[in-house]
N, C-alpha and C positions, 0 to 999 in steps of 0.2 A: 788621205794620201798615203802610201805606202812604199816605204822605199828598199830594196833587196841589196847587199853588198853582194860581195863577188862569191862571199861563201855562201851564198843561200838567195841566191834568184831564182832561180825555180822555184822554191818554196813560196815565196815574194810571192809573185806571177800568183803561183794558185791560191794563196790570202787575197788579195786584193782582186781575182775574181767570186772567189766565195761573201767577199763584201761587197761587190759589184762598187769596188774604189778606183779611184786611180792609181796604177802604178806609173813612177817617177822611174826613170830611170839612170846610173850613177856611170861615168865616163873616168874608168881609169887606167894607169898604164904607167911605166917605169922608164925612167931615165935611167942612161947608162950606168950612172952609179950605185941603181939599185932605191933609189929614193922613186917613192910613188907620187903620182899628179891624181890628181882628183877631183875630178867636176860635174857639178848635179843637173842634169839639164831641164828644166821645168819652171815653174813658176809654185811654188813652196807655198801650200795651205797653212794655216796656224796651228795645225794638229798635225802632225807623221808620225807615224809609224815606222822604225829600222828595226829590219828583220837581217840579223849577220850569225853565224855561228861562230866562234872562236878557235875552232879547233886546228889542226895542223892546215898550214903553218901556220902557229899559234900568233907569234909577233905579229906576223903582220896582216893576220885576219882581223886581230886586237887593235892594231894602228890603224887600222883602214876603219873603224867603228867606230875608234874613238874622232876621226879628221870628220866623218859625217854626220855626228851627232853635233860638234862641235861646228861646223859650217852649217848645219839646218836654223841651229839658231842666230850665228851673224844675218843667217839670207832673212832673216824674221820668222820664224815657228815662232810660235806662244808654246807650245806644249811636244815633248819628245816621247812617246814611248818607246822602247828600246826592247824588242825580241830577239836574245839569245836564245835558240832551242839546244844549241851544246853552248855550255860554257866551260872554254878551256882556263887550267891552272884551280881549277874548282876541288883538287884532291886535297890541296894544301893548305886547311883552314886553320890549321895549329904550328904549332913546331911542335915535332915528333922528337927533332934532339935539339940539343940546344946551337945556338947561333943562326938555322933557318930562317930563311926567310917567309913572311906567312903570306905564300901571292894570291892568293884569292880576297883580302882584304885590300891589297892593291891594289887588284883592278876592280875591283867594286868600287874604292873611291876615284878611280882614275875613269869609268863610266860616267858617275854621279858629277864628276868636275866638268868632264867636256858639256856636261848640258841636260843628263837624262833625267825628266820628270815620272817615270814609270818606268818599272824595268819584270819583265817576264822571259822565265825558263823555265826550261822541261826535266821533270826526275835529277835534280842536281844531286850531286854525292851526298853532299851532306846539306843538310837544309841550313843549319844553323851559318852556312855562308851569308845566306841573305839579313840577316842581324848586321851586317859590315851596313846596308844601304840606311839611309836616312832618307830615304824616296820608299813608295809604295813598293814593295818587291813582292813580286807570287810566284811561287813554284807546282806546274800545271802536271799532271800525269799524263802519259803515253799509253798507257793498259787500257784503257777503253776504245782508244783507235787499232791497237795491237789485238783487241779481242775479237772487234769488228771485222777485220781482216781473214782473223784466224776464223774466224765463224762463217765466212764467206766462200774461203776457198777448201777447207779442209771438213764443216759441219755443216752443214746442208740439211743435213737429215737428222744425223744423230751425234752426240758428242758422250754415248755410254763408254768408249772407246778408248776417251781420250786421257788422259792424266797432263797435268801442269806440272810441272817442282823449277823449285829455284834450288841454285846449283852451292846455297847457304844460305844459314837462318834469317841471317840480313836482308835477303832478298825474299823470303819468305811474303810478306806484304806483297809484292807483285803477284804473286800464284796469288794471292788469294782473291785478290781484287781480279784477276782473269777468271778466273775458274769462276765464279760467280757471276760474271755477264754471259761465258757460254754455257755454263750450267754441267760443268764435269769437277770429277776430283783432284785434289791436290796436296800437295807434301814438299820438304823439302831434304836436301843430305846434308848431314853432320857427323861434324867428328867425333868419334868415340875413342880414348885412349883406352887401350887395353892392356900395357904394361910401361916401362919406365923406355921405354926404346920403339913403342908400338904402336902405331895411330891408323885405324881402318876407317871408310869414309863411311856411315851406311844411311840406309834411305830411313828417314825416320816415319814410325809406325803412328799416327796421325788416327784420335777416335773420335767418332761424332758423340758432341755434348748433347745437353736437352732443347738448346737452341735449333736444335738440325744441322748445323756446319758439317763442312766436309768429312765423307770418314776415309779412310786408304789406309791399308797395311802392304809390307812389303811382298805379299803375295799378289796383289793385284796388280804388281807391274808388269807379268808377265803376257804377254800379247797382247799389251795395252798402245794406243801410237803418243808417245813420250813426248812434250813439250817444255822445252828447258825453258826459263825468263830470269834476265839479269837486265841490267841498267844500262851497265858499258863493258865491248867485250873489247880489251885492248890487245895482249897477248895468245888470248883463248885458253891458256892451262886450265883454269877452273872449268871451263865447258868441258874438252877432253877429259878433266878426269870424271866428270857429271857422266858424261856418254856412253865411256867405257863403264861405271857402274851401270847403269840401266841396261846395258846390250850383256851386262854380266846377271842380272835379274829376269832377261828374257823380255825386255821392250820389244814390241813387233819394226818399229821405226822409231825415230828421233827426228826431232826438229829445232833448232832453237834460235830465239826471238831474244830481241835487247830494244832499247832506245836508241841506245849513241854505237853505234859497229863503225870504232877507232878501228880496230883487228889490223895494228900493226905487226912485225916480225912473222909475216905469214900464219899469221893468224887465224884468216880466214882456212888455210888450205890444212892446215893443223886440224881443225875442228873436220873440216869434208873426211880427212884422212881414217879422221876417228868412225867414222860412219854417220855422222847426222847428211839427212836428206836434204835440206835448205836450212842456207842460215837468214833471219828475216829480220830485217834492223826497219827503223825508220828513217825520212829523211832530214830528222836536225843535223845530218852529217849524208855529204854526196859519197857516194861508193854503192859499190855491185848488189851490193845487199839491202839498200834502201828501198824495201820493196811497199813498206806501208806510209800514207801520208800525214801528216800534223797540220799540215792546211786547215782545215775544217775545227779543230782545236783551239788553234792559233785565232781564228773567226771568232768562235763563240767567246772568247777571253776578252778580247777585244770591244765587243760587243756589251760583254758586261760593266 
């Protein structure tokens, strides 16, 4: 059985037909004062599946998660899995200064308390959150559904063309793992300090070893069609200044793809502004840009 919150029904829906399961469907809605009702309408297997993203608004995507994990098990489940494909408050796995609060260890035990025996996400910021669970927890990648995508609509034929970069080293792992299912080059940009007051961004010159991995120098971006890959694009600055380098290297197009497309503060129109042609997010998060699915992902996990 499978059951979708309010943040990720559609998703839901397309899980539980790619397992040809039941979807259950959840009954909620707000009393005047802002307090939410919520009621499961179905007849609850010993096994569910909650598929919810956490993301804006975070509280109460997070509250409405935690009342349905927690009422799957009064109504009698045996067993919860719990799909977050965004998990919101997931940046905060430390204190950065001192007094913070560390939320993502709270709501991982605040998940784990209301009842989850399993718990599955997508490209979480940092992995080391999942150490908070004392439940099974796995973190699933989105680059093979993002690659599939990209292979589909843009490479048909050829992807000599195409060049990958993440828009920082950190994101580096994503390029590489794309570029390798569609079979083009990749790189990423970093900062170079060049005096005490001076930091240039530039596209780093990437050689192929004797293993054969990818080789790129920054001569070959030019009339190449540029695909950026990050994780989460919240403000979009890193993208814009990604973009505007590559259109300053002579990229013929730009494109760029994420998992979680947050792209609050105009975000989205920041990056259009900049010149990328589409921005392609997935849909662990609903918006304009959820162009590729995690259904089929979410399946085979499950499945496992």
């Amino acid at each position: 059985m499978i059951i979708g919150g309010s943040a990720s029904q559609d998703l839901a829906a397309h899980v539980a037909r790619e397992l040809n399961e039941e979807l259950c469907y959840v009954e909620t809605k707000k009393f005047p004062d802002g307090e939410k009702y919520l009621r499961i309408n179905g007849t609850i297997d010993e096994e569910v599946t909650v598929i919810q993203s956490t993301g804006y608004p975070q509280d109460e995507n997070l509250m409405e998660l935690l009342f349905i994990i927690s009422n799957l098990k009064d109504l009698g489940a045996k067993k919860v899995k719990v799909v977050v494909p965004y998990m919101g408050y997931a940046r905060q796995e430390k204190r950065f200064n001192p007094g913070e609060t560390i939320s993502a260890k709270i709501v991982c035990e605040l998940i784990q308390a209301a009842g989850a025996d399993e718990f599955i996400t997508f490209n979480i910021h940092e992995e080391c959150v999942l150490n908070f669970f004392d439940i099974p927890a796995r973190n699933i990648s989105a680059m093979p559904a993002i690659a599939e995508y990209l292979a589909k609509k843009f490479f048909k034929k050829s992807s000599k063309e195409a060049l990958v970069i993440a828009p920082d080293k950190g994101a580096y792992g994503f390029a590489q793992e794309i570029s390798k299912i569609i079979g083009c080059e990749c790189t990423y940009l970093s900062k170079v300090r060049l005096g005490p007051d001076k930091v240039e961004t530039r596209i780093v010159d990437v050689r192929c070893d004797d293993a054969g991995e990818n080789t790129v120098n920054v001569d070959s971006v030019k009339g190449k069609h540029a695909i950026i890959i990050d994780d989460i694009i919240a403000t979009g600055g890193t993208i814009v200044n990604a973009i505007n380098i590559l259109k300053q290297y002579g990229a013929d197009s730009v494109d760029v793809c994420c998992v979680h497309p947050i792209l609050t503060n105009n975000g989205a129109v920041r990056i259009y502004e900049a010149g990328a042609n589409k921005i392609i997010g997935t849909n662990s998060l609903s918006s304009d840009t959820s162009r590729v699915s995690i259904a089929k992902s979410i399946a085979d996990a499950l499945r496992e």
